[in-house]
C-alpha positions in Angstrom: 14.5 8.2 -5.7 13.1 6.3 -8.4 9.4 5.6 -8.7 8.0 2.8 -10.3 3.7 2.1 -10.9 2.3 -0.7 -11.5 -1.0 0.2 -11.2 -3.4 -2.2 -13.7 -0.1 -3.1 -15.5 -1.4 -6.6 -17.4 1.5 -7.4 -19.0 3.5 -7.8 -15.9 4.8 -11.4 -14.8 4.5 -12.3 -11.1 8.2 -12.8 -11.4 9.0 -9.5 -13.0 6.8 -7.7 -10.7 8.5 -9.1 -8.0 12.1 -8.4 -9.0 11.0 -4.7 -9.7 10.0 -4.7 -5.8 13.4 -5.8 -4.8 14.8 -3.2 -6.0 12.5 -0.6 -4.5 12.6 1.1 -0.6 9.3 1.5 0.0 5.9 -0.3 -1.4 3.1 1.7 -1.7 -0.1 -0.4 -1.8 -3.2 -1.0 -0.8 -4.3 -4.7 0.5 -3.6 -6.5 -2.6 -0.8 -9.1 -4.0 1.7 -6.3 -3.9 1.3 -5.9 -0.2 1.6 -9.7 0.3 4.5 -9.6 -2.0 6.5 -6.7 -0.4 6.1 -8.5 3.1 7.2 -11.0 1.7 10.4 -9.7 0.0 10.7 -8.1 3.6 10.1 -4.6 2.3 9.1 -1.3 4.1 5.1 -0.7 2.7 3.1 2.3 3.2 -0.7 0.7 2.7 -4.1 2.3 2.3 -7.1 1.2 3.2 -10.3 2.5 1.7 -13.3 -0.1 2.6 -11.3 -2.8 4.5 -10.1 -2.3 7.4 -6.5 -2.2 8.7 -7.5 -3.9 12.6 -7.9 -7.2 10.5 -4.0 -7.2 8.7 -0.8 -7.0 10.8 -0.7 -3.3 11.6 2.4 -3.9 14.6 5.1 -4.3 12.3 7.6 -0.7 12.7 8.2 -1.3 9.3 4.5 -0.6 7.8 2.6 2.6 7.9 -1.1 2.0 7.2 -3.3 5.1 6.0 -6.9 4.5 6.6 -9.5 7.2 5.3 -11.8 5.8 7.9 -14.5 5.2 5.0 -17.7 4.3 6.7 -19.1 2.1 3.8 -16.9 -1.2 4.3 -17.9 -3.2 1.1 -15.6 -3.1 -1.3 -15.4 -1.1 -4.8 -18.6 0.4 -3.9 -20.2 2.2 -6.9 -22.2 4.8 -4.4 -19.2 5.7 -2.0 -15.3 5.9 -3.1 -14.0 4.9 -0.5 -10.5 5.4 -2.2 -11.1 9.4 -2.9 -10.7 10.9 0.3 -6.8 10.1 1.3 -4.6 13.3 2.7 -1.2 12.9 0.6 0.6 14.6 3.7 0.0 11.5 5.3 1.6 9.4 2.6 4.8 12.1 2.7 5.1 11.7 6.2 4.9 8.1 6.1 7.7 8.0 3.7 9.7 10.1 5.9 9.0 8.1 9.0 10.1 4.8 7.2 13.3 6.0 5.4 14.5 6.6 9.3 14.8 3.1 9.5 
């Protein structure tokens, strides 16, 4: 399939961004306005959570996989910890697997 990243992209309108998620399967995304944005356009997401945690977003959905690397610091973009350096990519594979099931 094809992969799009818009990771940091500035020059990206809200409106593009979000016709660019239509078109996708899956969102991959931490807890950000993409993941607000794919539930939105009814999307299957794959989020990650690095210092916040998942218990306080809707985790019951059967079409979102949450990854959590359990990182024990829970302050965001901590500059002693990186909370966002320790995920296992099998998880995201397997996630992707689970969810093109459905």
């Amino acid at each position: 399939g094809h992969i799009q990243d818009f990771t940091a992209k500035e020059d990206v309108s809200y409106k593009n961004l979000c016709l660019h998620m239509e078109m996708c399967d899956i969102i991959i995304t931490p807890d950000t306005l993409h993941y607000h944005i794919a539930k939105g356009l009814n999307k299957k997401i794959i989020s990650y959570y690095g210092p916040t945690q998942p218990n306080d977003f809707e985790t019951s959905d059967k079409e979102v996989r949450i990854i959590n690397n359990n990182c024990d610091c829970f302050i965001p973009w901590n500059t002693e910890h990186d909370c966002w350096a320790n995920f296992n990519l099998d998880e995201f594979i397997k996630a992707i697997e689970d969810l093109r099931q459905i």
